[in-house]
N, C-alpha and C positions, 0 to 999 in steps of 0.2 A: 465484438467482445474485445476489453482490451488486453493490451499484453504489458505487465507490471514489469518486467525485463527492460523494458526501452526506459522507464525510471529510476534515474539514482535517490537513494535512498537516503542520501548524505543530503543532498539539498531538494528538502521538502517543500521549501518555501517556495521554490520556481513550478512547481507544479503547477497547473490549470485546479482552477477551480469546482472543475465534477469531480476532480480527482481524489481532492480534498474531499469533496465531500461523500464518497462512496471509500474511503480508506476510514474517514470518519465512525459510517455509519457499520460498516464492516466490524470495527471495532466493540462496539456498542450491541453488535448482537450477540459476538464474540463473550464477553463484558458480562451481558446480561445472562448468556447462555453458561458461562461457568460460575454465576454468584449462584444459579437455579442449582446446581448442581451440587456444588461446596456449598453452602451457605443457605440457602433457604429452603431444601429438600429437607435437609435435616432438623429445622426449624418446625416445618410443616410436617415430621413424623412428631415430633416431640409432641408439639399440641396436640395431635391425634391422640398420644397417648394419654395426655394431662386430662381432654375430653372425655377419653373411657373412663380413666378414673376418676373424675368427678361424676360419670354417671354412675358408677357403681356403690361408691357414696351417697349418692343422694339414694340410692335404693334400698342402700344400707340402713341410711338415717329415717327413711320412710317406715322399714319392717321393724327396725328396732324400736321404736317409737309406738307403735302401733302392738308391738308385745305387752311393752313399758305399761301402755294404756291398759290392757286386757288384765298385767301383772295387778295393777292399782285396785282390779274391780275385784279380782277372784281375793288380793290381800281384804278388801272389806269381809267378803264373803265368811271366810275363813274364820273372821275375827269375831261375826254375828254367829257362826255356829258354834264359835268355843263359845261365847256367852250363851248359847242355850242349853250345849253341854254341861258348860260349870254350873250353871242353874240347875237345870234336872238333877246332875249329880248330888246338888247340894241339897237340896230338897226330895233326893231320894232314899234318905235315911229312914229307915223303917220306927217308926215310934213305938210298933205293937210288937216288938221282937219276943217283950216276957209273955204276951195272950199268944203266942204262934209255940213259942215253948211250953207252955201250959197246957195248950189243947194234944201238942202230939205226947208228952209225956203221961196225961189224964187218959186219950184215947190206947195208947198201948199199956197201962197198968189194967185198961178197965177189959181188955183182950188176954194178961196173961205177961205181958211181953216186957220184955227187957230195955231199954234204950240205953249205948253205952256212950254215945257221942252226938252231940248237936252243933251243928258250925255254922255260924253265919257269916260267908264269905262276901267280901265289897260287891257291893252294887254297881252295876252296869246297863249300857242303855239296850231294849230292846223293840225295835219298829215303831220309836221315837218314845217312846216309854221305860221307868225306872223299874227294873227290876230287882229282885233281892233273891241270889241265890243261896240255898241253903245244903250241907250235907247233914247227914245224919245214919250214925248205926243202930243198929235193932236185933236182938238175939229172938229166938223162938222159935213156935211151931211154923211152919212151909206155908198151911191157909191160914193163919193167924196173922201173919204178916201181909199176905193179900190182904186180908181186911182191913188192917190196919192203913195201908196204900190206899183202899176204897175209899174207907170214911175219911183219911186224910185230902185226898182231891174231892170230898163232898165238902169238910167240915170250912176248907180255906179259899176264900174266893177268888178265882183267877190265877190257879198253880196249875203248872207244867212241870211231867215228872221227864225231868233229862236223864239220870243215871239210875239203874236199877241191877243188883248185882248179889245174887244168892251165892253162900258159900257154905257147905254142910260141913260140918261140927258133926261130935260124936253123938250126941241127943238130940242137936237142934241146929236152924240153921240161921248165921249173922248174915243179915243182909244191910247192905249199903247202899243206901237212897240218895239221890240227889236232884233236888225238889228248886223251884226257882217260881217266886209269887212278885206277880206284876201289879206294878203300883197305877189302876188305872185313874188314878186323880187328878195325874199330872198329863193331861189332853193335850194341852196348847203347844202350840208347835214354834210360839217363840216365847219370850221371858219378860216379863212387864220392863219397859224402859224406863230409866231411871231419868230424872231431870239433867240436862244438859248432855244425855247421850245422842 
């Protein structure tokens, strides 16, 4: 092994030539081993980090995109079910409002009975179908009004009695109906397409 002590350092240039080249090389590991350390460790964390966060981006740009897409399908959807909605609705105007007033007003005078209120409240959809709900009040006798209740879900076709609400009075009792008749016309489950929809 050699011993660096018997070299003066002032004159390099007399050195032998392994000398040279093992102070050389010595150098250069030297050299290489503190660029690793200063200077490209911290190079090599950087890009680690710029690699996660481009992988998290692109995972990002992946799910987001793929919402984006789902968003696109459910916005159509949405848009074909208010057009069936606004259709039904539209066409769920009841035309025969005065023959539904007619028949309960005939069938309770021809009982006896009073009617002091009829309301036809906005139509609404029911198990894809236009319904028309209706309230109505009724003064009289207790089974006069039951009958009147019969013959009315005989006389009109496709009523459902929602609300029912006896209240005795001194002679008699006001009852508060509330009746909802289904428009079964309107079947179709979408709305004739118009040109260029």
């Amino acid at each position: 092994m050699m011993k660096f002590t018997n070299y003066d350092f002032q004159q390099i240039g007399s050195w032998s030539i392994k000398i040279k080249i093992a102070v050389v090389f010595v150098a250069c590991i030297l050299l290489a081993i503190s660029s690793y350390f200063f200077v490209i460790s911290n190079k090599l964390y950087q890009l680690k980090i710029a690699q996660d966060n481009e992988r998290q981006l692109k995972q990002y740009y992946t799910s987001t995109h793929r919402k984006i897409s789902q968003l696109n399908v459910l916005y159509q959807q949405l848009q074909t079910l208010e057009k069936i909605y606004n259709y039904k609705m539209k066409h769920a105007s009841f035309q025969n409002q005065t023959f539904i007033t007619n028949n309960i007003y005939q069938g309770a005078k021809m009982l006896g009975l009073k009617v002091s209120t009829i309301k036809f409240q906005p139509p609404r959809i029911f198990k894809n179908l236009p319904m028309q709900p209706i309230s109505l009040s009724v003064r009289g006798n207790y089974q006069l009004l039951n009958k009147l209740i019969d013959k009315l879900t005989k006389l009109l076709p496709h009523i459902t009695l929602e609300k029912l609400q006896f209240i005795q009075e001194q002679k008699s009792y006001l009852c508060n109906i509330g009746l909802a008749i289904i428009n079964t016309s309107l079947k179709m489950d979408t709305p004739p397409l118009e040109k260029g929809d």
